[in-house]
C-alpha positions as CSV (number, residue, x, y, z in Angstrom):
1,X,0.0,0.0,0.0
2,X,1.5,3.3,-1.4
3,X,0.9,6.3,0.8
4,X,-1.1,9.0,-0.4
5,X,-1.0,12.6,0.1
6,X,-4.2,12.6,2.2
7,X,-2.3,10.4,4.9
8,X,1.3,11.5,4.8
9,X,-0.4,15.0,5.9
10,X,-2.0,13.5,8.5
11,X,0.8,11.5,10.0
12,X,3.6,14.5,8.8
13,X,2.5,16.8,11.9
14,X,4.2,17.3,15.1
15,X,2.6,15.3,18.0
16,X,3.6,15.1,22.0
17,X,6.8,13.8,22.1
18,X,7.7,10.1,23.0
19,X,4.2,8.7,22.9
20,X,2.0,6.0,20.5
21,X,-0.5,8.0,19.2
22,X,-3.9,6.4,18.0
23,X,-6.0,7.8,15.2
24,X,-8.3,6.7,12.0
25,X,-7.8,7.8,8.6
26,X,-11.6,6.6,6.4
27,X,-11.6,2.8,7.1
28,X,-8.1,2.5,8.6
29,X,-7.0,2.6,12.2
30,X,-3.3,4.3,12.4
31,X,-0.6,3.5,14.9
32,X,2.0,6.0,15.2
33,X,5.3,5.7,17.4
34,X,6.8,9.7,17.9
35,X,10.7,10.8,18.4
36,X,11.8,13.1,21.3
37,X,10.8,15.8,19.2
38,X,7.2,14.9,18.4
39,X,8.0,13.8,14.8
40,X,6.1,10.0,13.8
41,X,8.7,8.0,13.1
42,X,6.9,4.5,13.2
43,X,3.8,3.5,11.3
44,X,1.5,1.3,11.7
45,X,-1.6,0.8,9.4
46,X,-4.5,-1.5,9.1
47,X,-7.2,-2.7,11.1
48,X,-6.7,-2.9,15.2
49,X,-8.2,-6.4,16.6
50,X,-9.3,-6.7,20.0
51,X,-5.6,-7.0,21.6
52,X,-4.7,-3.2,20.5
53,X,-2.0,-4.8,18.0
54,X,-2.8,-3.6,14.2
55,X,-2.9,-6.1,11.5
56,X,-1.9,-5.1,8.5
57,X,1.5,-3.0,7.4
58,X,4.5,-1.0,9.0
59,X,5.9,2.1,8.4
60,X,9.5,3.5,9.4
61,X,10.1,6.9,8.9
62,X,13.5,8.2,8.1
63,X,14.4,12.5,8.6
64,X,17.5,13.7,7.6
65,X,18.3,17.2,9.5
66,X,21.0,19.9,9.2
67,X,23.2,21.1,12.3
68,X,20.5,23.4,13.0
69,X,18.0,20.9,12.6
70,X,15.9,22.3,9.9
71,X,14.5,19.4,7.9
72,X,16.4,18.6,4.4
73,X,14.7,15.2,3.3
74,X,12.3,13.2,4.6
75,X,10.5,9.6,3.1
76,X,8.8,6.6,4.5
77,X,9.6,3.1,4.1
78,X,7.0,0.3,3.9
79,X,8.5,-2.8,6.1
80,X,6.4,-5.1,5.5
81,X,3.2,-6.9,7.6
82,X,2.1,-7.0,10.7
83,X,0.1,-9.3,12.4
């Protein structure tokens, strides 16, 4: 599953910082893991069963800063399933 615009600008925000944040995005629940900063930098996407645990795939988010920590480049990378 590619991710579209629609999602990456939800998930692309700054949230509290070292926390799992839950959300929904149309049909899918959303799993995201956050940095010291508040940036995502672990996704995961799919439906949630009845344990909390998401089935369906993972996300990793890699952010390449400068010294002052201004944002150069930024992607995700699907890594696979989840169960």
């Amino acid at each position: 599953m590619a991710l579209s615009e629609l999602i990456l600008k939800k998930i692309n925000k700054i949230f509290a910082p070292n926390t799992w944040v839950e959300m929904q995005f149309r049909t899918y629940d959303i799993v995201l893991k956050t940095d010291e900063q508040g940036n995502a930098i672990q996704m995961f996407i799919g439906k949630m069963k009845e344990d909390g645990m998401i089935k369906g795939e993972r996300y990793s988010r890699k952010i390449v800063k400068d010294k002052e920590g201004k944002v150069i480049k930024q992607h995700w990378d699907r890594k696979g399933k989840t169960h």
